[in-house]
C-alpha positions as CSV (number, residue, x, y, z in Angstrom):
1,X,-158.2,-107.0,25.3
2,X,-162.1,-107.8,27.0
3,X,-161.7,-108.1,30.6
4,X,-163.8,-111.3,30.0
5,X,-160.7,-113.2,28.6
6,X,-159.2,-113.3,32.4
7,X,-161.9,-115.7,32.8
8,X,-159.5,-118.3,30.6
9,X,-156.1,-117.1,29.9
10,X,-152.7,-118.2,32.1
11,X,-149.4,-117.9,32.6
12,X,-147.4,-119.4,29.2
13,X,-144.5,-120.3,31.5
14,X,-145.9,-122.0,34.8
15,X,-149.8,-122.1,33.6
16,X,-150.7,-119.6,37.1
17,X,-153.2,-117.2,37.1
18,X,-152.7,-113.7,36.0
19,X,-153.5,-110.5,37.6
20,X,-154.4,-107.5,35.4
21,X,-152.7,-104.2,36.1
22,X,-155.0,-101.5,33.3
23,X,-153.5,-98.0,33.2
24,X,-156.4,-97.1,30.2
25,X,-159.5,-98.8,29.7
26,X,-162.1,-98.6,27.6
27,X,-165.5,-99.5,28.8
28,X,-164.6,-103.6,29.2
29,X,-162.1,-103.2,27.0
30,X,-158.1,-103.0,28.6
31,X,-155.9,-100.4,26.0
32,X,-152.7,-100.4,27.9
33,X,-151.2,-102.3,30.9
34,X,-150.0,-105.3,32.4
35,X,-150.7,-108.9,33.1
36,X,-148.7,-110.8,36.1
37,X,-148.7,-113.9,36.7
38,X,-149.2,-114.6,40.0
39,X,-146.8,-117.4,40.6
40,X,-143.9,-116.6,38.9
41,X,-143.8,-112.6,39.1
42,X,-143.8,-112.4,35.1
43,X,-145.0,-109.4,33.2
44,X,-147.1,-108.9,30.0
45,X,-147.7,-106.4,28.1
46,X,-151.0,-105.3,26.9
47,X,-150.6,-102.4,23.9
48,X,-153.0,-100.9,22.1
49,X,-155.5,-103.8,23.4
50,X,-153.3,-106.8,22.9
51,X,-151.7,-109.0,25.0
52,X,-148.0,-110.0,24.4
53,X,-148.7,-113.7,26.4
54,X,-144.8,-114.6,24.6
55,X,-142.2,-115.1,27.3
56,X,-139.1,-113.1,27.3
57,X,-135.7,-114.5,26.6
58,X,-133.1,-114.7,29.5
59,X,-131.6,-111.1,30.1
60,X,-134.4,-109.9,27.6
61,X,-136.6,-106.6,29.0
């Protein structure tokens, strides 16, 4: 995922802004870590460079 996509993406539940957590990078490219959303304290996953922006299910982790 470019870094540069912060710029426009949101929370899919509450529409908040998200904070990016990287734990590997690439140059402006984000490999492996997490998005938060700010407001409602959910996570996404980033693997292998993609963002998972689909919310969970109830009870689902």
């Amino acid at each position: 995922m470019n870094k540069s996509l912060m710029e426009i993406i949101c929370c899919p539940v509450c529409k908040g802004g998200l904070e990016l957590i990287a734990t590997e990078e690439s140059g402006e490219e984000v490999l492996e870590g997490t998005l938060r959303c700010a407001v409602c304290s959910v996570d996404y996953p980033i693997s292998e460079g993609i963002p998972n922006l689909l919310p969970q299910a109830a009870g689902e982790d």
